[in-house]
Every structure is written in structure tokens, then in C-alpha cells.
ZAMARGU-4260 file (C-alpha; in steps of 0.2 Angstrom, whole numbers, plus 5000, padded with zeros to 4 digits):
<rodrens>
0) 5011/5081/5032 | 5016/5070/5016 | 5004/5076/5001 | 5008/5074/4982 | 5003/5084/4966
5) 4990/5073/4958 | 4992/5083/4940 | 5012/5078/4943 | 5007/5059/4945 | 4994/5060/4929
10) 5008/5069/4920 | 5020/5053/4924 | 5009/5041/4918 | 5006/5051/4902 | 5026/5052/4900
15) 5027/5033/4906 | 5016/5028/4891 | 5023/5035/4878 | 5040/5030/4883 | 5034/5013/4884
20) 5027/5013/4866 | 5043/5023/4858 | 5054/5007/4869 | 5041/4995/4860 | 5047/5002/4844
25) 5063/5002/4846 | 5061/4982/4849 | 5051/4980/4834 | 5036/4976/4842 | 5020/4983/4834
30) 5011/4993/4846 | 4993/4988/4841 | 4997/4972/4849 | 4993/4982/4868 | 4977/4973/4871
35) 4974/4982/4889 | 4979/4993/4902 | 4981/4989/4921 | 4981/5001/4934 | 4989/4999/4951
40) 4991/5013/4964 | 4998/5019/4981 | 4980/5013/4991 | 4973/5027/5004 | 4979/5043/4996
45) 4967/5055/4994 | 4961/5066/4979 | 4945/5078/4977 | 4942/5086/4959 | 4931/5099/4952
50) 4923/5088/4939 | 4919/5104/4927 | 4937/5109/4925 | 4946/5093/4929 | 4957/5100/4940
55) 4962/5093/4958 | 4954/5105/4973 | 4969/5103/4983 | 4985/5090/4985 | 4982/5072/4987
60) 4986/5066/5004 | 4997/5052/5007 | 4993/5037/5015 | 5005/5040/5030 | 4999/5058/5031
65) 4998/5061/5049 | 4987/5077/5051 | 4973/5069/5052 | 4977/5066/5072 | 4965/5079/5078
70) 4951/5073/5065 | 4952/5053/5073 | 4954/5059/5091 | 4940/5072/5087 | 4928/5056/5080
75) 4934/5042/5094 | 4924/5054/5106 | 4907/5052/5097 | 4910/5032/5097 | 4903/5023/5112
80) 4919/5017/5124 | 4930/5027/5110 | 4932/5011/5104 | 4946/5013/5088 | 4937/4996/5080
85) 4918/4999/5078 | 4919/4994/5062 | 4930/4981/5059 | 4916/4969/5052 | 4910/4981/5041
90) 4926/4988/5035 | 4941/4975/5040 | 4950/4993/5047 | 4951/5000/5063 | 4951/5020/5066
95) 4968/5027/5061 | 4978/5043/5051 | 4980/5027/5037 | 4963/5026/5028 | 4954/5037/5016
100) 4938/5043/5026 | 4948/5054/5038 | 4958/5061/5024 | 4943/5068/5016 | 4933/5072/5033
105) 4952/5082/5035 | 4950/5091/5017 | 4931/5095/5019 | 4933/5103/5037 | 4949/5114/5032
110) 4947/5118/5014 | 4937/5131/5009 | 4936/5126/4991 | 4931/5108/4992 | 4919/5113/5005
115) 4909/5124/4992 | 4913/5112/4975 | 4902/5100/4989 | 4889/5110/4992 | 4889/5115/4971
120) 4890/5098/4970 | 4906/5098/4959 | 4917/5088/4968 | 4925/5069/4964 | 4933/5062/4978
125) 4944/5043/4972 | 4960/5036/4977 | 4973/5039/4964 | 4964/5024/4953 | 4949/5035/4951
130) 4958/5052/4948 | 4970/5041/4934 | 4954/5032/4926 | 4943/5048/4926 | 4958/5056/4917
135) 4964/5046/4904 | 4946/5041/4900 | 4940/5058/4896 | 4942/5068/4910 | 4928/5082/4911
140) 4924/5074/4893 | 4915/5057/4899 | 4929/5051/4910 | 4923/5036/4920 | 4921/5040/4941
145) 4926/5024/4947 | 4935/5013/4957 | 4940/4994/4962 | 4934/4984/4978 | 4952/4982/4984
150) 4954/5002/4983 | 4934/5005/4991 | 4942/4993/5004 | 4951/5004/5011 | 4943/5021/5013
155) 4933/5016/5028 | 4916/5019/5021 | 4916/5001/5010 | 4906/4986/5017 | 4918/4973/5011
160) 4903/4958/5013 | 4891/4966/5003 | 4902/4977/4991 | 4895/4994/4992 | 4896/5009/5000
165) 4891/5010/5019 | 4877/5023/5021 | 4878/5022/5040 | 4895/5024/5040 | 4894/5039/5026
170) 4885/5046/5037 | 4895/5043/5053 | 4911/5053/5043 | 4898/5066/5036 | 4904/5062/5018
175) 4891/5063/5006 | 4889/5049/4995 | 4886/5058/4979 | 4905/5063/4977 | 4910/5044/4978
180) 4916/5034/4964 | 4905/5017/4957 | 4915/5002/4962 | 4919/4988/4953 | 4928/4973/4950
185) 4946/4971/4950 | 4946/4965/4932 | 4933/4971/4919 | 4930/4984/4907 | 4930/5001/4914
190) 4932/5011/4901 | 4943/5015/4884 | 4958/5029/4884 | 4953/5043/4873 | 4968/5052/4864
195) 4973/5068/4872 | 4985/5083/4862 | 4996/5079/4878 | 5001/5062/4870 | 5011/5066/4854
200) 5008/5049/4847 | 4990/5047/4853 | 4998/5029/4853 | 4986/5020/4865 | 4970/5030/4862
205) 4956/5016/4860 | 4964/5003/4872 | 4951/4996/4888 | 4958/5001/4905 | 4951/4982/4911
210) 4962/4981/4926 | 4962/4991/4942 | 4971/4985/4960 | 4978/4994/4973 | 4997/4989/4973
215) 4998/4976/4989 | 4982/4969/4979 | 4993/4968/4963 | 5008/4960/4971 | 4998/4946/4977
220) 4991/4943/4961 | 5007/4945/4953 | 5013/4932/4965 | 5001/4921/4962 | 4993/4919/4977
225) 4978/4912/4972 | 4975/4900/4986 | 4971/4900/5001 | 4984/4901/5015 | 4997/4909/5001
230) 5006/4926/5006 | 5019/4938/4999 | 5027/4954/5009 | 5031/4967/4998 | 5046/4981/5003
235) 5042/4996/4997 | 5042/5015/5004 | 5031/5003/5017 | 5031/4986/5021 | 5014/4976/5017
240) 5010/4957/5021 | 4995/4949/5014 | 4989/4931/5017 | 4974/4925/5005 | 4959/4918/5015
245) 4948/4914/5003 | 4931/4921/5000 | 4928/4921/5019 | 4934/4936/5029 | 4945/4932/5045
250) 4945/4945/5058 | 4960/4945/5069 | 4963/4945/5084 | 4982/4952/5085 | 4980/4968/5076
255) 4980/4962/5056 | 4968/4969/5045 | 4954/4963/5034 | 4952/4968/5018 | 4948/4962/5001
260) 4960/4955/4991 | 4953/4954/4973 | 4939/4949/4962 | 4944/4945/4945 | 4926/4949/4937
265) 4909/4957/4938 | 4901/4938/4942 | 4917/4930/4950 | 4916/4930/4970 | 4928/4941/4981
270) 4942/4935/4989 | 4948/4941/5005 | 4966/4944/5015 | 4973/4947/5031 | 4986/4964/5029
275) 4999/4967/5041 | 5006/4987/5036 | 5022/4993/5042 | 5023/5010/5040 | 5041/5013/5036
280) 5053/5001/5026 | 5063/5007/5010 | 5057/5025/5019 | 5070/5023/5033 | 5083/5020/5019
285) 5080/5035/5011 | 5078/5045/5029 | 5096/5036/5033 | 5103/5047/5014 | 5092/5062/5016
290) 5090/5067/5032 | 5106/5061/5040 | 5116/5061/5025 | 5126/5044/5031 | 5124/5037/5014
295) 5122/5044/4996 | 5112/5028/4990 | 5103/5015/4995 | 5118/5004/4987 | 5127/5011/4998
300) 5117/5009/5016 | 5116/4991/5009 | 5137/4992/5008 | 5139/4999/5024 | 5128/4988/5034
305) 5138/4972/5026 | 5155/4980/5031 | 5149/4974/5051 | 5137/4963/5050 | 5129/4966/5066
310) 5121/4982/5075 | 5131/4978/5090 | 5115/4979/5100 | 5109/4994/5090 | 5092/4995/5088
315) 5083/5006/5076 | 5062/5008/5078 | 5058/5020/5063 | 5040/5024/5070 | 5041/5039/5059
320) 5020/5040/5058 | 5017/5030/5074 | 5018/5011/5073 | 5004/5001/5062 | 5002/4985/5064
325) 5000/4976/5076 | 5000/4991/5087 | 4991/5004/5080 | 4999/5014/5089 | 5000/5035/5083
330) 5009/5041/5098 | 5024/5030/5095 | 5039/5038/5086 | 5055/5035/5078 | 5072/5030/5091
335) 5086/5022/5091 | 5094/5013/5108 | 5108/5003/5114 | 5121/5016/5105 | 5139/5016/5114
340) 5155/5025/5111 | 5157/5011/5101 | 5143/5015/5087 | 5147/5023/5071 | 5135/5023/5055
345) 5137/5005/5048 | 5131/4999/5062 | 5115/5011/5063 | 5112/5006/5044 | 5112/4988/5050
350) 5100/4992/5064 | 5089/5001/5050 | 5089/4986/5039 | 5088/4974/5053 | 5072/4986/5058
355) 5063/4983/5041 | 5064/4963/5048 | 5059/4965/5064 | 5043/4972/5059 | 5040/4960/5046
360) 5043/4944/5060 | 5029/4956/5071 | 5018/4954/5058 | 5021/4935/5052 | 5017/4929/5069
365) 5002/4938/5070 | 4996/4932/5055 | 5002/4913/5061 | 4991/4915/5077 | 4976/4921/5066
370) 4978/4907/5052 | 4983/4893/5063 | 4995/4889/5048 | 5013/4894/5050 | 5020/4902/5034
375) 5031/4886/5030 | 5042/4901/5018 | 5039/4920/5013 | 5036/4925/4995 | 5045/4942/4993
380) 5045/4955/4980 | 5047/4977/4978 | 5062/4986/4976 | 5070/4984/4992 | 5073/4967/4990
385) 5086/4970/4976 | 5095/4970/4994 | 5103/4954/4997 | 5108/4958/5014 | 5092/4963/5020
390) 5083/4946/5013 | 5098/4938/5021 | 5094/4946/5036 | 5074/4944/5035 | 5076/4923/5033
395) 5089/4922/5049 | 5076/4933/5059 | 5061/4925/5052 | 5071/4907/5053 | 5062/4903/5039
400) 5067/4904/5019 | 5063/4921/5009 | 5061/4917/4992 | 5062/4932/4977 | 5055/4930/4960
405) 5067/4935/4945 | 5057/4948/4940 | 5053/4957/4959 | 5041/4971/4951 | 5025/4960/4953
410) 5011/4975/4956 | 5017/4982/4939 | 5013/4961/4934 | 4997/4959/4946 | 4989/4974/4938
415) 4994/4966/4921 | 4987/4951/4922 | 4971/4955/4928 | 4968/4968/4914 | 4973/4955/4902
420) 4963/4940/4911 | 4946/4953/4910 | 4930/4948/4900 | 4930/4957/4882 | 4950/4957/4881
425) 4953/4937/4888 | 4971/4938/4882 | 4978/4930/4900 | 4972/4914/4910 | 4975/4915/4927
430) 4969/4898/4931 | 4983/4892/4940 | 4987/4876/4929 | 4991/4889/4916 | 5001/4899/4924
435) 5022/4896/4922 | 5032/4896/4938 | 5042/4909/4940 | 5061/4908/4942 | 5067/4912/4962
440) 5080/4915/4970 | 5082/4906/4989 | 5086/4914/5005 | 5088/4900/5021 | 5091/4904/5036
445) 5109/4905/5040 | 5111/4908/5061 | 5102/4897/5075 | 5086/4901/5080 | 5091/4905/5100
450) 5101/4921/5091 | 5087/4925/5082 | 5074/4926/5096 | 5087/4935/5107 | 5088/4950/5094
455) 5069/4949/5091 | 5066/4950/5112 | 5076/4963/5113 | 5070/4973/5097 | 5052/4973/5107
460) 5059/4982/5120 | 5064/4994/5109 | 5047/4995/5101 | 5040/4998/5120 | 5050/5011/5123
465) 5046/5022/5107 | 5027/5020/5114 | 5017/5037/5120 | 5029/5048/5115 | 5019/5061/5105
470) 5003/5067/5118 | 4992/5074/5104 | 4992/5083/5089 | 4986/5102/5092 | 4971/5107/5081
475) 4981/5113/5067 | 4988/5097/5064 | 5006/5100/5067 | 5017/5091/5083 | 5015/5103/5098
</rodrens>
């Protein structure tokens, strides 16, 4: 169960304004000149509100919430064949734990509360765009129910080729439609932020919200990836790739997914994107410090793994929450193998980092067989890859460069620029002759390719082995 306080994530964003206009201050920058706001979020995590008193109806469930076993096993018997991807050319997505429609088809079946707001029809269900736009445009006063096509995308109930809500599929969940947010583009006016006694400066009150993207969205924006065939991989508490196909849709046949990647206006067309999602990235890192206590830092995991250098055929598959892609697999979970006498922690923080690769090699040659097009170098960004080690690492087991831009937070940038690109604020082109290269930093691969396969062979094996472990979940959600 992974659930977060949606008031506590509003409350951040209130703090992280006005931080950010006492900083613009203390730089002698005038804060009028804050033309727009764009908004970027943690895709999939679910929120339902009570739109009378503004206040969430219970936690927002996190994307790699797993409770939701029970629900999709419980669906997959009422599909013809159980077949997991009956609506892959409506929705891009196959059934899993990961999307939003399960989420709320969890909340509506075991909380009483949202049950009746439903039937009183006072319920908002969004992502945690919706709940933060709703909010800080007014709230229970006017605020503006709404969301993005990149976050509609992936709830499962979104037709990504005609851009609305699916009413069969609405109706396949049970979810009634009327508690859905309007959806819109990726970069236009939603809204204005209205001045709340919560905000001591009432600093920004006034100013369009004009950009929303979910954050793998953002990135690729941010890294402009604006033609076809470009793709970044972002390390964050996951570990997303994206390719940009254009404004056709691809549907893969190696377990990506399909999903739209933005649309920069209310009359500009959508582009699409293949997804490869990995589950666990900067999140085994942190498991590594918190639950085993090996490190006090992610400094520190980074130091430890340099001291060896090599797992010493250590391998390390964190399927915490099952395996995504290409598996899709929920009754995968976490081991490590190959440990001899020999093993002590560096060489398990290796294997963890070295894990974090692995998977993203899974996913680059699945997205190679389904473009046709090998990635010729992988555009990077997110925290993790402040590790030099691991991009290091990811170019020898990829055996093909990994290049970083200066400035790696580039979903903070992607939401940016399309709120400052929207119509009625027009501060940003995004043509691409307008835009300015950024500044990189190169990673080339530095051991021969026969060394690289060998360690990715055997990490497969691993990955066989962490296979069917989990049987079921029972009905209450929690590992039997």
C-alpha cells in the first residue's frame, strides 16, 4: 500500500511558491515579471474530493500502489479470454495495479464515504494535476475540474485517438463519468490563481495556470524531444523511457506502452510516444538506506558501489511492485542471487545500481524492435543521474553513449515551457530553430560489448527467477 496526503502535497506547493517569490526577491528580480505557471505531476495517483468542502475523501493512491490486485484479477474474469490488453487501441495501456481506473474502481468498492459523495454526487475524482489546479484556482470557490491529455492518458478510461473520455470503458470500470475532470491540452489557459489567506504574500494571485503535463510528459519536452524518433529516460523514484512517434500512435509488440505525449494547444495536433516504465529506480536506493540500513545516503550507495566496481556476479532484481515493462508481470518480486561468502554490501549497492541499467537496456531494446530505429545515444535526466557511476555504468550496458544535460531537472522545464509557449501568455517558442542547445555532459561506453551482453544474459535469468512468486493477493489487498 503506497498512499499520500493530497492536503500535504497542496501545502507543498503553496510553501514552494512563496519560497520561490521571497528567492526572486532576494535576486532583485521583480515578481510581476511571472507571466505563467506550469504544472507537472506524479502520473496515475489517485485523488477523490468532496467538491462542497474541498477536502480529499480519502489518501491519494500512488501509482505503484499494489492493492488493487484483487480489483484487476476480479475484472480480468468479466473480459473474454482474460485478456490483460482489451484495450490497448483505445487506451495505449494494458490492465495492471499501475493506472488510475482500478485505483478509483478500489476506492469506490471499499470506501464508504466516496461511495455516498458519488451517489450525492459530490465527488471530484483527478490525478494530482486536477486536485492542484482545482485548488489553487478557487477550490469549492470556482476552482476549475480539469486535466491534460497526457494525464487522461493514463487512467484507462481516455480514448487517446479521439481525445475524450471512453463511455464503454466508463462503463466497463463502473465509474461514472460525471465525477471526471474536462480534459484539455497540454498548454493553454486553464485558469488564473486566486489569492488564498494561506499565502502571506498573495504573490502570484492573478497569474494563468497555462501548462499542465504529467512529469515523463514534461521531461520529454524539457528535452526537447520534439521529433520523431527522439527519446529521453528519466531516473527518478521509477524509471520512465519515452520515444516520440509523432502524431501516429505505435502499438507494440514487446510490451511498451502507448500513450500520448503532448499537445501544445487547443488546435495543435497530439503527438504520441512509446513508454517503457520500470517500477523501481532511485526507489531501490532509498530501500538499500531505509530498509537495510547499508548506507546513510544516496552519496554514499554511489561511494560504496565505486569502492569494487563490480557486483561479482551479484544480481539485484528490485521487483518490489511486480515487474512492468516489458513483462507486466504483478507476481514477480524483489531477489537478489549469486551471493557467495564472498559478498558484502558494496558489492549488493553495485548490483542495485547495476539493476537500475539492466532494466533500462530491457526497455531500449524493446523500443528498438518496435521503431525499427536503434537509439543511436540516450538522452538522460532526474535526480539519479547526478550519479556518475550509474550513467557510467548505463552507457557500458547499453554500449551506447548516455548524454546529461546541465541542468537535469527537465520536467520542472518541460512544464515551464509549455505554460510559457500557451496562447494568451506566448512568452516561449518552442519551434525548434528557437530553441538553444543545452549544455551536456557525455557518457561512452568504456567495456567491450562481449562483457556487456554476458552481464545482461545473466541479469535475465535473474529476472526469470523473481517470476510467480506472489500467488494472489487475498480480498483485503494485503500479501497472504
Amino acid at each position: 500500500w503506497v498512499e499520500q496526503d493530497p492536503k500535504e502535497i497542496l501545502n507543498s506547493v503553496y510553501e514552494c511558491v512563496e519560497r520561490t517569490c521571497e528567492k526572486m526577491r532576494e535576486l532583485n528580480i521583480d515578481i510581476a515579471n511571472i507571466r505563467a505557471i506550469g504544472v507537472t505531476n506524479q502520473r496515475e495517483t489517485t485523488v477523490v474530493w468532496d467538491k462542497t468542502t474541498g477536502e480529499p475523501l480519502y489518501n491519494a493512491i500512488v501509482w505503484l500502489d499494489l492493492r488493487t490486485q484483487s480489483t484487476v484479477e476480479h475484472l480480468l474474469k468479466r473480459i473474454p479470454g482474460k485478456n490483460k490488453t482489451f484495450s490497448k487501441f483505445k487506451t495505449g495501456l494494458p490492465l495492471s495495479t499501475y493506472f488510475s481506473a482500478v485505483k478509483l474502481r478500489w476506492l469506490l468498492d471499499n470506501v464508504e464515504e466516496i461511495k455516498k459523495a458519488v451517489e450525492d454526487g459530490r465527488a471530484m475524482f483527478g490525478t494530482i494535476d486536477s486536485w492542484l489546479i482545482w485548488s489553487l484556482t478557487g477550490g469549492t470557490n470556482g476552482g476549475i475540474h480539469c486535466t491534460d491529455v497526457t494525464n487522461a492518458s493514463r487512467t484507462m478510461l481516455f480514448n487517446i485517438h479521439s481525445l475524450e473520455w471512453d463511455p464503454d470503458l466508463c462503463k466497463f470500470f463502473e465509474i461514472p463519468m460525471e465525477i471526471l475532470p474536462n480534459v484539455r491540452s497540454s498548454s493553454e489557459i486553464y485558469g488564473v490563481m486566486v489569492c488564498f489567506p494561506i499565502f502571506e504574500s498573495g504573490a502570484l494571485t492573478g497569474v494563468p495556470i497555462s501548462g499542465c503535463l504529467g512529469d515523463q510528459h514534461a521531461a520529454l519536452v524539457g528535452q526537447m524531444c520534439f521529433q520523431d524518433g527522439q527519446a529521453k529516460n528519466t531516473y527518478g523514484t521509477g524509471c520512465f523511457l519515452l520515444c516520440n512517434t509523432g502524431q501516429k500512435s505505435v502499438f507494440s509488440e514487446h510490451g511498451l506502452i502507448t500513450t500520448i505525449a503532448y499537445k501544445m494547444g487547443k488546435d495543435k495536433p497530439a503527438f504520441y510516444a512509446l513508454e517503457g516504465s520500470v517500477a523501481i529506480a532511485g526507489a531501490v536506493v532509498r530501500w538499500l538506506r531505509d530498509n537495510l540500513g547499508i548506507a546513510k545516503s544516496s552519496l554514499e550507495v554511489e561511494k560504496l558501489a565505486a569502492e569494487v566496481g563490480t557486483s561479482y556476479g551479484c544480481y539485484f532484481v528490485p521487483a518490489f511492485s511486480g515487474l512492468y515493462a516489458p513483462y507486466w508481470e504483478p507476481s514477480a518480486r524483489g531477489i537478489i542471487c549469486g551471493l557467495t561468502q564472498f559478498t558484502n554490501k558494496n558489492h549488493i549497492a553495485f548490483a542495485a545500481l547495476e539493476a537500475v541499467c539492466f532494466q533500462t537496456r530491457e526497455i531500449l531494446d524493446a523500443m528498438n524492435k518496435d521503431c525499427g530505429i536503434p537509439l543511436s545515444q540516450l538522452q538522460v535526466d532526474g535526480g539519479m543521474t547526478n550519479n556518475k557511476i550509474l550513467m557510467q555504468l548505463q552507457s557500458d550496458i547499453l554500449c551506447i553513449p548516455v548524454v546529461k544535460p546541465s541542468m537535469a531537472e527537465t520536467t520542472a522545464l518541460g512544464a515551464a515551457m509549455a505554460a510559457g509557449a500557451a496562447e494568451g501568455v506566448e512568452v516561449w517558442s518552442l519551434n525548434p530553430g528557437d530553441l538553444t542547445a543545452v549544455t551536456c555532459e557525455r557518457f561512452e561506453p568504456q567495456i567491450n560489448p562481449e562483457e556487456s551482453e554476458y552481464r545482461y544474459a545473466r541479469w535475465k535469468k535473474a529476472v526469470m527467477k523473481s517470476m510467480g512468486w506472489e500467488a494472489s493477493a487475498s480480498s483485503n489487498g494485503k500479501p497472504k
